[in-house]
DRENBA-626333 format. One record per residue: residue number from 0; residue in three letters; x, y, z of N, C-alpha, C in turn. Coordinates in steps of 0.05 Angstrom, whole numbers. Layout:
! DRENBA-626333
<site nr="NUM" rest="ALA" n_u="X" n_v="Y" n_w="Z" ca_u="X" ca_v="Y" ca_w="Z" c_u="X" c_v="Y" c_w="Z"/>
...
This chain:
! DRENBA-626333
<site nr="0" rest="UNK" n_u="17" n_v="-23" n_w="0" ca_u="0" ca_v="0" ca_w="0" c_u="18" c_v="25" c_w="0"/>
<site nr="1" rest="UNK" n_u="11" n_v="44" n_w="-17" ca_u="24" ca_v="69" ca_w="-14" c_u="10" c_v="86" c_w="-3"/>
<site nr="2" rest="UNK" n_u="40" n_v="107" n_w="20" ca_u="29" ca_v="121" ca_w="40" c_u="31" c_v="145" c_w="23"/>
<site nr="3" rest="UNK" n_u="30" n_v="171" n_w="46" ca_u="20" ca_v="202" ca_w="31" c_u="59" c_v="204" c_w="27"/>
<site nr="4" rest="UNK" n_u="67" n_v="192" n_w="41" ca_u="98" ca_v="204" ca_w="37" c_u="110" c_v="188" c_w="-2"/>
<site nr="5" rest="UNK" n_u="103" n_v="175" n_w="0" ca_u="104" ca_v="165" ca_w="-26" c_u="94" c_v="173" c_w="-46"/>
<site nr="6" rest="UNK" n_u="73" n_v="187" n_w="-36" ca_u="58" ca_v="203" ca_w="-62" c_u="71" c_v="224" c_w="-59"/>
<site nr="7" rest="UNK" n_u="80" n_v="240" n_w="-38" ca_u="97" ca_v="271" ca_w="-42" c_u="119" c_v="268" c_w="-56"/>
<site nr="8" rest="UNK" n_u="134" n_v="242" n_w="-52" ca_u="160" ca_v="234" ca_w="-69" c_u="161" c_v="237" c_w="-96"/>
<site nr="9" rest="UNK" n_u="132" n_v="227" n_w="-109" ca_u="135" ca_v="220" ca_w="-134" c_u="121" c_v="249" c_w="-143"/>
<site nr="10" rest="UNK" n_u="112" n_v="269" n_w="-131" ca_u="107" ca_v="286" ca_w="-142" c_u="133" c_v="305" c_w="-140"/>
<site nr="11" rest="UNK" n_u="147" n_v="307" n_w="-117" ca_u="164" ca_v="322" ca_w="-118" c_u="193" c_v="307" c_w="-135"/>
<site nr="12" rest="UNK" n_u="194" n_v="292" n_w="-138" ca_u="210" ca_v="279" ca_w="-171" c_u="202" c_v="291" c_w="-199"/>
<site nr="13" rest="UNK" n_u="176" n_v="288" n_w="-196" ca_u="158" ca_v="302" ca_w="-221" c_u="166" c_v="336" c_w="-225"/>
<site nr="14" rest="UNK" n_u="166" n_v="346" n_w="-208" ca_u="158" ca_v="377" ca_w="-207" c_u="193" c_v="389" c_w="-205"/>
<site nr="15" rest="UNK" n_u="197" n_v="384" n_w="-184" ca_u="225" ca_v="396" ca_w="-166" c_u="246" c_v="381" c_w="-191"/>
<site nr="16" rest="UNK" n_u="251" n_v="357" n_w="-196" ca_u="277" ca_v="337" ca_w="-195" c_u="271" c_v="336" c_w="-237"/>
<site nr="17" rest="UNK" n_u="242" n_v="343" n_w="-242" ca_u="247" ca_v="339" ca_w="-270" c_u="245" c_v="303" c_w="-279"/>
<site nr="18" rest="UNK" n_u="246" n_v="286" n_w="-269" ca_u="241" ca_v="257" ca_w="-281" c_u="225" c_v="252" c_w="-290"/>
<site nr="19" rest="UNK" n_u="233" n_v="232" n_w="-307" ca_u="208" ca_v="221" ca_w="-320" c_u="191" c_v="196" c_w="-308"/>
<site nr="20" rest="UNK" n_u="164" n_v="205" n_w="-311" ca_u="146" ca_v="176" ca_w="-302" c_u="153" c_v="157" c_w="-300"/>
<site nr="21" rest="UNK" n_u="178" n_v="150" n_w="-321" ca_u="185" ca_v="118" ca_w="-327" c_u="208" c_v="116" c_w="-307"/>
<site nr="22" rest="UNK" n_u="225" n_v="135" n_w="-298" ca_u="237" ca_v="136" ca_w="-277" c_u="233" c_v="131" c_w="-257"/>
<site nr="23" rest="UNK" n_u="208" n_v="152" n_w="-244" ca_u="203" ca_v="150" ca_w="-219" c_u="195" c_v="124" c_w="-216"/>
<site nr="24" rest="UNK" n_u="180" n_v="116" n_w="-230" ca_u="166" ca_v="86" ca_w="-225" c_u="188" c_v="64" c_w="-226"/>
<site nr="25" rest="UNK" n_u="219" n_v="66" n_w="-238" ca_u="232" ca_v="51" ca_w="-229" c_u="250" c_v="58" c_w="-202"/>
<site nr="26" rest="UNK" n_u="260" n_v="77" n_w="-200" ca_u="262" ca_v="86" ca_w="-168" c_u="244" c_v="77" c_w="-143"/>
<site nr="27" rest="UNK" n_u="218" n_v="81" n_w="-152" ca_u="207" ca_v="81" ca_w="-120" c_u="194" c_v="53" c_w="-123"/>
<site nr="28" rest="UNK" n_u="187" n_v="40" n_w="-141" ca_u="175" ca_v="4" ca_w="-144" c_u="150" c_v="9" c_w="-142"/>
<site nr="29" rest="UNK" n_u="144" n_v="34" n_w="-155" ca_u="109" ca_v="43" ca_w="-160" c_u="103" c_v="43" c_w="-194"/>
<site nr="30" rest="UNK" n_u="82" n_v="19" n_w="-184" ca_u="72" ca_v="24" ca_w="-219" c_u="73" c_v="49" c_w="-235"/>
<site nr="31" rest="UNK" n_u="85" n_v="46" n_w="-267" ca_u="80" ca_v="67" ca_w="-276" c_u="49" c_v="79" c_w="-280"/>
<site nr="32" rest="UNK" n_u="34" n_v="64" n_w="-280" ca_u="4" ca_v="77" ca_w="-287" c_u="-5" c_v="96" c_w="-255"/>
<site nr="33" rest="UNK" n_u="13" n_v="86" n_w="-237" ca_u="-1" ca_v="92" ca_w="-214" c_u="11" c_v="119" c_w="-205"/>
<site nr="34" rest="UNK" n_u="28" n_v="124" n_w="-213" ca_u="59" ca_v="152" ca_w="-214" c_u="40" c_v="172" c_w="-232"/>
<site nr="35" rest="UNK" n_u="35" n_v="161" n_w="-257" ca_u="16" ca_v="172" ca_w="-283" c_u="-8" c_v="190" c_w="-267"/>
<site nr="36" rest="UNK" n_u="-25" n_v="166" n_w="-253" ca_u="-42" ca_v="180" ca_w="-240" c_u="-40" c_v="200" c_w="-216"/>
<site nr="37" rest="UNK" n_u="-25" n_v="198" n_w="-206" ca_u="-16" ca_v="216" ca_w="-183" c_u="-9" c_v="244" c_w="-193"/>
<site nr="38" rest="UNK" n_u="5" n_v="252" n_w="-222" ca_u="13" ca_v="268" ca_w="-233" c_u="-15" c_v="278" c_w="-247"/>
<site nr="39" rest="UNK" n_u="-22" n_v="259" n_w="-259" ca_u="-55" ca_v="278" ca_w="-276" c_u="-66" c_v="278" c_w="-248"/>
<site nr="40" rest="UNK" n_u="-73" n_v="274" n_w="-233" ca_u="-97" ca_v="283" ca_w="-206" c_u="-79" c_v="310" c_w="-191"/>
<site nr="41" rest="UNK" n_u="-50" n_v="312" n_w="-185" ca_u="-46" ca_v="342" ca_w="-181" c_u="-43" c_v="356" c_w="-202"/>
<site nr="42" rest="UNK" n_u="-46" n_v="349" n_w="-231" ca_u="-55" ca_v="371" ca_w="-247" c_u="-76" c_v="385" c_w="-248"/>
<site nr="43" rest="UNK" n_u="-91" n_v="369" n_w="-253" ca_u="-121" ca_v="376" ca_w="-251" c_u="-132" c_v="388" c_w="-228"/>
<site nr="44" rest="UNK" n_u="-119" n_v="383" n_w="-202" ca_u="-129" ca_v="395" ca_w="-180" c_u="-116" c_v="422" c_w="-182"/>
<site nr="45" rest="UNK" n_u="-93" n_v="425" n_w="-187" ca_u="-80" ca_v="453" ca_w="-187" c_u="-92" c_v="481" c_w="-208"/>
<site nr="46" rest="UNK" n_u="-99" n_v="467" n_w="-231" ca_u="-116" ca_v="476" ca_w="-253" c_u="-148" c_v="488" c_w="-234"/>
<site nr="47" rest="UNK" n_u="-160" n_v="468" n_w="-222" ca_u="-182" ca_v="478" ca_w="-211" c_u="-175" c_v="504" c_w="-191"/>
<site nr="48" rest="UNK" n_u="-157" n_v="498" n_w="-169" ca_u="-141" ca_v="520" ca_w="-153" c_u="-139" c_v="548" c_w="-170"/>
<site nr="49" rest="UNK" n_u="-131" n_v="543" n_w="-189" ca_u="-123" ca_v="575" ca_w="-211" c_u="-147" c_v="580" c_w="-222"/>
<site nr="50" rest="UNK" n_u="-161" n_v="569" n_w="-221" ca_u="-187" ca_v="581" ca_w="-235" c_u="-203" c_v="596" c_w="-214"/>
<site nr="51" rest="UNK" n_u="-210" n_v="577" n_w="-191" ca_u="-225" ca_v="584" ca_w="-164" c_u="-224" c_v="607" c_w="-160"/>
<site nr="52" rest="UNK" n_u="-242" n_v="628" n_w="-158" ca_u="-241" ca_v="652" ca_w="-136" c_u="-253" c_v="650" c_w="-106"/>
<site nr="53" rest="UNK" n_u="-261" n_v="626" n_w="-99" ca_u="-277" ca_v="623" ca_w="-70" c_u="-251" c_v="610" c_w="-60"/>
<site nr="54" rest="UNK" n_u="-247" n_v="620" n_w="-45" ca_u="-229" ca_v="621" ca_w="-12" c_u="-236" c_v="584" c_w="-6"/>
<site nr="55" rest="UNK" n_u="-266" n_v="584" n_w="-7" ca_u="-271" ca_v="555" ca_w="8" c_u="-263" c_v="534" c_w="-1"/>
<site nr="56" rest="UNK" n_u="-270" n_v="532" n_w="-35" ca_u="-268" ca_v="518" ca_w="-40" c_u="-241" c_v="513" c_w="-52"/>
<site nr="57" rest="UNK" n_u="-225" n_v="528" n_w="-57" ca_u="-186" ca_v="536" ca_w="-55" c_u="-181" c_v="509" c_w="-35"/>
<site nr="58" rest="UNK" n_u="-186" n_v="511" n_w="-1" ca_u="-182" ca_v="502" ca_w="18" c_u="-194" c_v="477" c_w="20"/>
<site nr="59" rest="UNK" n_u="-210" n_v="470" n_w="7" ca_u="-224" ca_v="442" ca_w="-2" c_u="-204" c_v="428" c_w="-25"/>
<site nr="60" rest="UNK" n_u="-196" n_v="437" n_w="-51" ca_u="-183" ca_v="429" ca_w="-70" c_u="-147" c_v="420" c_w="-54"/>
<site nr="61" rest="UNK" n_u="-142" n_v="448" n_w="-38" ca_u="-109" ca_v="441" ca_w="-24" c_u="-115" c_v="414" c_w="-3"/>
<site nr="62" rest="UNK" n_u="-135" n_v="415" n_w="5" ca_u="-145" ca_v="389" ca_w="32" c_u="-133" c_v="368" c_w="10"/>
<site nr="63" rest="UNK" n_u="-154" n_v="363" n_w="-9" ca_u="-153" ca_v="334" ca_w="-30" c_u="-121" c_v="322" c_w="-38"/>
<site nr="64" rest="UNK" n_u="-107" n_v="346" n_w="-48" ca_u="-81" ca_v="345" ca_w="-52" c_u="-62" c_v="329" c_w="-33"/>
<site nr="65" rest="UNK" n_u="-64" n_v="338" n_w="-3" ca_u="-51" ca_v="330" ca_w="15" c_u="-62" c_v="303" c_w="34"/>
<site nr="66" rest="UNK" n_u="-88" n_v="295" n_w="18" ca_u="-85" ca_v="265" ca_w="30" c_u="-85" c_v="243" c_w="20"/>
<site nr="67" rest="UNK" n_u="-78" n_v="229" n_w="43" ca_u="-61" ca_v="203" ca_w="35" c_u="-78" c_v="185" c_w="13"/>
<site nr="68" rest="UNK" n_u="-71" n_v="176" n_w="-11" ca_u="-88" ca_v="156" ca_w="-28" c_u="-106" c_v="144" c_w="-20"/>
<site nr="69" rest="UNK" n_u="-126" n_v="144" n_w="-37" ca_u="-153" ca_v="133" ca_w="-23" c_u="-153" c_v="96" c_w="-48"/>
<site nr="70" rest="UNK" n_u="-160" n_v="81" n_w="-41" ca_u="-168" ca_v="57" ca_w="-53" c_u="-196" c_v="46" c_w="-45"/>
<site nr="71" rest="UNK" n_u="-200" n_v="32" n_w="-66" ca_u="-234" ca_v="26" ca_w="-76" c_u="-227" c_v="1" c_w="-55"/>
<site nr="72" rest="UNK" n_u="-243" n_v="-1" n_w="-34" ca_u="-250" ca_v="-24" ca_w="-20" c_u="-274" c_v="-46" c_w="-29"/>
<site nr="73" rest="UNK" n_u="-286" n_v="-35" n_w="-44" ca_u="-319" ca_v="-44" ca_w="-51" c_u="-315" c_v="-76" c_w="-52"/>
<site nr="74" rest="UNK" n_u="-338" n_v="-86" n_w="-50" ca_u="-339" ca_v="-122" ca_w="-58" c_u="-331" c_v="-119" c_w="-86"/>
<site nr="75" rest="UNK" n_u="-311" n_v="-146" n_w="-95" ca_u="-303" ca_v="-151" ca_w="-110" c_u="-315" c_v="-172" c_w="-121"/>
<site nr="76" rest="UNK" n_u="-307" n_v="-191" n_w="-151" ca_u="-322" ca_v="-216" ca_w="-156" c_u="-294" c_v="-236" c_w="-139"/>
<site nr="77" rest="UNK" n_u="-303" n_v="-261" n_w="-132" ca_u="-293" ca_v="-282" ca_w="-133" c_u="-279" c_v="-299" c_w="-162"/>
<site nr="78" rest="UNK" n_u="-251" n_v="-300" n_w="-156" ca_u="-241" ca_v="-299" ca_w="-174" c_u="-241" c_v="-337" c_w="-175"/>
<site nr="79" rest="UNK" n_u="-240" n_v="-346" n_w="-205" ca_u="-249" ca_v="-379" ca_w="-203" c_u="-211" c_v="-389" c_w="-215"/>
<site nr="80" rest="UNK" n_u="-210" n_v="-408" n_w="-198" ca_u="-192" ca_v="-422" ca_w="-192" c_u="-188" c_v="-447" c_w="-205"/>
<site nr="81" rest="UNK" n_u="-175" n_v="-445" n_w="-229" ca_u="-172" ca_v="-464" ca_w="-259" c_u="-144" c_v="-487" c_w="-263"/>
């Protein structure tokens, strides 16, 4: 499971350090799709941030940013055994 510190890593590789996705994801042993996503979701959040003129919801968008990955718990199927 990846914590919030792992997600700040791979963003601050991204942003600060200049690497590439295909990098980080061999540095830290995080899927590349999953590095991918971490980078489009603080884009898009930052994009909403610059648009925003409400104060509140600024402070709602910076909340999302700073927490730790969320994963889909939901019931899954049973997987059959061949």
């Amino acid at each position: 499971m990846i914590d919030l510190n792992k997600k700040q890593d791979v963003l601050i590789m991204y942003l600060r350090e200049g690497k590439s996705q295909r990098e980080i994801a061999r540095v830290t042993g995080i899927d590349r799709k999953t590095v991918s996503k971490y980078i489009k979701e603080y884009e898009s959040k930052q994009q909403e941030i610059e648009q925003s003129n409400d104060s509140v919801l600024t402070g709602e968008l910076i909340q999302e940013l700073v927490e730790a990955p969320k994963y889909k718990v939901g019931i899954r199927p049973k997987r059959v055994m061949t």
